[in-house]
C-alpha positions in Angstrom: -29.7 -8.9 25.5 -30.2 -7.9 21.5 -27.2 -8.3 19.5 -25.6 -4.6 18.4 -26.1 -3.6 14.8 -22.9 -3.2 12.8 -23.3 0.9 12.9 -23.2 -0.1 16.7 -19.8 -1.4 16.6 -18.7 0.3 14.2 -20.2 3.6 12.7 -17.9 3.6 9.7 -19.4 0.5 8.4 -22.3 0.5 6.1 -24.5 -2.8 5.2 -25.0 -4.0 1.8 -27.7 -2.4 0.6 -29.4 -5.5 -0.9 -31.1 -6.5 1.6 -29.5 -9.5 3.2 -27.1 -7.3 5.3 -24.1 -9.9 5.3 -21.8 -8.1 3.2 -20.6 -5.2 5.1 -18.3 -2.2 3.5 -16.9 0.9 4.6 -19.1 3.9 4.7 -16.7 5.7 2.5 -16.5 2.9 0.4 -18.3 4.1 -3.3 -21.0 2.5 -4.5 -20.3 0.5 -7.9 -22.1 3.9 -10.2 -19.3 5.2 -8.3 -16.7 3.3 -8.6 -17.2 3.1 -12.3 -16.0 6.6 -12.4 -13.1 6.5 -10.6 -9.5 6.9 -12.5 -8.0 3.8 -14.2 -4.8 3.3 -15.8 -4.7 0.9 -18.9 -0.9 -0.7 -19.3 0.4 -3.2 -21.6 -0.2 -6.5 -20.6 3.0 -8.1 -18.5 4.8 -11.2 -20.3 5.0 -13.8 -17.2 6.9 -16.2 -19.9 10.3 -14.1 -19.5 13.0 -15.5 -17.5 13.9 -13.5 -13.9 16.2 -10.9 -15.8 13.8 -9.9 -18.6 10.6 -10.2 -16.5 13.2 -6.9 -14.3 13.4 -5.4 -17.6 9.8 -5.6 -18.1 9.0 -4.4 -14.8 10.7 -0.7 -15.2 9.4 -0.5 -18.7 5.8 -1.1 -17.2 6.4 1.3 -14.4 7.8 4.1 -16.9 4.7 3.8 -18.9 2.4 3.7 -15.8 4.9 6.9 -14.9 4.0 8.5 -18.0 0.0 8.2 -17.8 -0.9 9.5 -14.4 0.1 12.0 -12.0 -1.1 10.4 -9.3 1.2 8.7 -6.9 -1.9 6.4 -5.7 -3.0 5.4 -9.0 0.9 4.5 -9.6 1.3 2.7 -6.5 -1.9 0.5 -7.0 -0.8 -0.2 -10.6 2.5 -0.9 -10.0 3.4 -1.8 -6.0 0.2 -2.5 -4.9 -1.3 -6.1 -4.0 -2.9 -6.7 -7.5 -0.1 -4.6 -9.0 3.2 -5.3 -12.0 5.5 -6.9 -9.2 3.3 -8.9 -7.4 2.0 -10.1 -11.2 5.6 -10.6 -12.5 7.3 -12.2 -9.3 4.2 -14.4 -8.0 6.6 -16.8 -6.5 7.7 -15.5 -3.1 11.6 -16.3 -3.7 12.1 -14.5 -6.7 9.7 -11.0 -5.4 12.1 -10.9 -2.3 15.3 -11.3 -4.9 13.7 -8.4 -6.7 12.7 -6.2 -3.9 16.6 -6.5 -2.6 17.8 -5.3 -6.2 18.5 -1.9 -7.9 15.3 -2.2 -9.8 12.8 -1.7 -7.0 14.3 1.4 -5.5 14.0 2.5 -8.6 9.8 2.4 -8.7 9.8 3.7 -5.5 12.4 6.4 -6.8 9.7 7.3 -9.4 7.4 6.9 -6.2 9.0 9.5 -4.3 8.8 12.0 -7.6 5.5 11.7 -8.4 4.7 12.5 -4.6 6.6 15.6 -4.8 4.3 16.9 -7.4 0.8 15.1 -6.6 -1.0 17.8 -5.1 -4.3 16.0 -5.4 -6.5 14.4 -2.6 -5.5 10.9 -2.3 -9.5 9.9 -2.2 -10.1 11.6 -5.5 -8.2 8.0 -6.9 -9.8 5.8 -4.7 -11.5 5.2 -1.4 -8.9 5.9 1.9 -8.9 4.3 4.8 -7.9 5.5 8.5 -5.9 3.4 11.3 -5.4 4.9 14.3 -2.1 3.7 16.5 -1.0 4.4 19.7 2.5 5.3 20.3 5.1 6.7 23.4 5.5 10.3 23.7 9.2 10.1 22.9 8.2 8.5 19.2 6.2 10.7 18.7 9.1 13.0 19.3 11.6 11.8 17.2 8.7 11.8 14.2 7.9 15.2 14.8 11.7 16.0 14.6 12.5 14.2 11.8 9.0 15.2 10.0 10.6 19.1 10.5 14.1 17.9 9.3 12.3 16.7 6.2 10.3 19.2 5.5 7.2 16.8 5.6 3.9 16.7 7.9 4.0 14.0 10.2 1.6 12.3 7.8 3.2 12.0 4.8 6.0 11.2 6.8 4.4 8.1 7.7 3.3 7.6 4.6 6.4 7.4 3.4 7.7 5.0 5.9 4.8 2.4 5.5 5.5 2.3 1.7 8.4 0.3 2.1 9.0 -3.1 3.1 9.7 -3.8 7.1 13.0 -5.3 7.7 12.4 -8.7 9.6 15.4 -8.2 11.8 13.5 -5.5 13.6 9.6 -7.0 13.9 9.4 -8.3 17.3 7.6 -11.4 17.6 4.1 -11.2 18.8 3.1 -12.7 22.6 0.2 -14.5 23.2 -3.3 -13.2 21.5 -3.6 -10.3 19.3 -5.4 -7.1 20.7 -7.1 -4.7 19.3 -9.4 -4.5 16.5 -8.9 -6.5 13.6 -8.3 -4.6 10.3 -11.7 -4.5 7.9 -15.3 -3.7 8.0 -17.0 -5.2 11.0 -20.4 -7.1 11.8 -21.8 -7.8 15.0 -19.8 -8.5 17.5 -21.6 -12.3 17.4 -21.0 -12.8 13.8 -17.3 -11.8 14.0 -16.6 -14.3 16.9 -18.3 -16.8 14.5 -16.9 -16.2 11.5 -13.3 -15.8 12.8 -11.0 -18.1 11.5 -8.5 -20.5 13.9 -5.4 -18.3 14.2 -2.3 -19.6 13.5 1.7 -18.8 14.0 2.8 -16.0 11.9 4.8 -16.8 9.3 8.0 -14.7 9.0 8.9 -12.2 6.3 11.8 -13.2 4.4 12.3 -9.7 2.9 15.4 -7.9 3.8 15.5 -4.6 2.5 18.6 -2.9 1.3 18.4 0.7 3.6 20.9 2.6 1.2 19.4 6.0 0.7 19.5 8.1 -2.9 18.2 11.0 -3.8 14.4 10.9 -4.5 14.4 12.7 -8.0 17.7 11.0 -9.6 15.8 8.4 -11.9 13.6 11.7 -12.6 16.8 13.6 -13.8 18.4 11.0 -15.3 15.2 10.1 -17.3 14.5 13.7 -18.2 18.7 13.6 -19.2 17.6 10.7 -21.6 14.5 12.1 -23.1 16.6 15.4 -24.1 19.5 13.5 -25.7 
């Protein structure tokens, strides 16, 4: 039987176009002229000399001016929240991210977050490339989203959205039985090449993070910074 192409298992997925065809994107991936032209944000460069308390300091000073240069809630999230972004650069060690994500400061960027949102009326894929997952959930979820997506004012998506921004409480992730189903996340070769590429699994290691749940209102660092810019 001849092995299935990668459009085969997954029409989404584009080979590289050099030839060799192991380096597999997503179709809706750019290509590097393009990329070159997306949106970029240039920020100061962070001080990782600072001690816990000024390196804080630092990190709403950074997001301010990252709030200042772009109306794009993806662009600030990338710069700012994102993998390669001002917390992950300024609290690299995994103790001292988790003490900041539990502090005042960090609903604070998600505070400017939530405001930028509100205004952002641009397509999310006009910053950079999206991506699409597709979950399966009971009726009666998809109940209680649709009545609280109403209750908000929100499509279900953004709803969602804003949901999956914020860090999942460990208290309430169940632990995971036996072998993972489904699809694994990423672009994906031939079903031969996966199985021999694909590392040994190991045990999940548990996320620390606890998350403080208290709820304020999404524009009050907005107000109080537009109070502040007036006086």
């Amino acid at each position: 039987m001849q092995d299935s192409t990668p459009k085969e298992i997954n029409p989404l997925v584009d080979t590289d176009q050099g030839g060799t065809g192991d380096t597999l994107r997503y179709a809706s991936d750019p290509t590097p002229e393009q990329a070159a032209n997306l949106p970029t944000l240039e920020l100061s460069a962070p001080d990782l000399d600072q001690d816990y308390q000024g390196r804080c300091r630092q990190t709403l000073l950074l997001a301010e001016e990252a709030f200042a240069k772009t109306g794009s809630w993806v662009i600030f999230f990338r710069e700012v929240l994102g993998v390669s972004g001002i917390v992950q650069k300024l609290f690299p060690d995994a103790e001292e991210q988790n003490r900041f994500i539990n502090g005042p400061d960090y609903a604070t960027l998600h505070e400017m977050l939530a405001a930028i949102r509100s205004q952002d009326q641009s397509k999310s894929d006009s910053a950079e490339p999206e991506r699409m997952i597709t979950i399966r959930i009971p009726r009666s979820l998809h109940e209680l989203l649709r009545q609280e997506s109403e209750e908000c004012g929100l499509s279900i998506n953004k709803l969602c959205i804003s949901k999956l921004l914020l860090p999942t409480n460990p208290r309430f992730i169940p632990e995971q039985q036996g072998r993972r189903r489904g699809r694994k996340p990423g672009p994906q070769g031939t079903r031969k090449r996966a199985e021999e590429n694909a590392p040994a699994e190991e045990p999940a290691a548990h996320d620390n993070r606890i998350v403080n749940h208290t709820r304020t209102p999404a524009h009050s660092w907005a107000a109080a910074s537009s109070e502040r810019n007036e006086g």
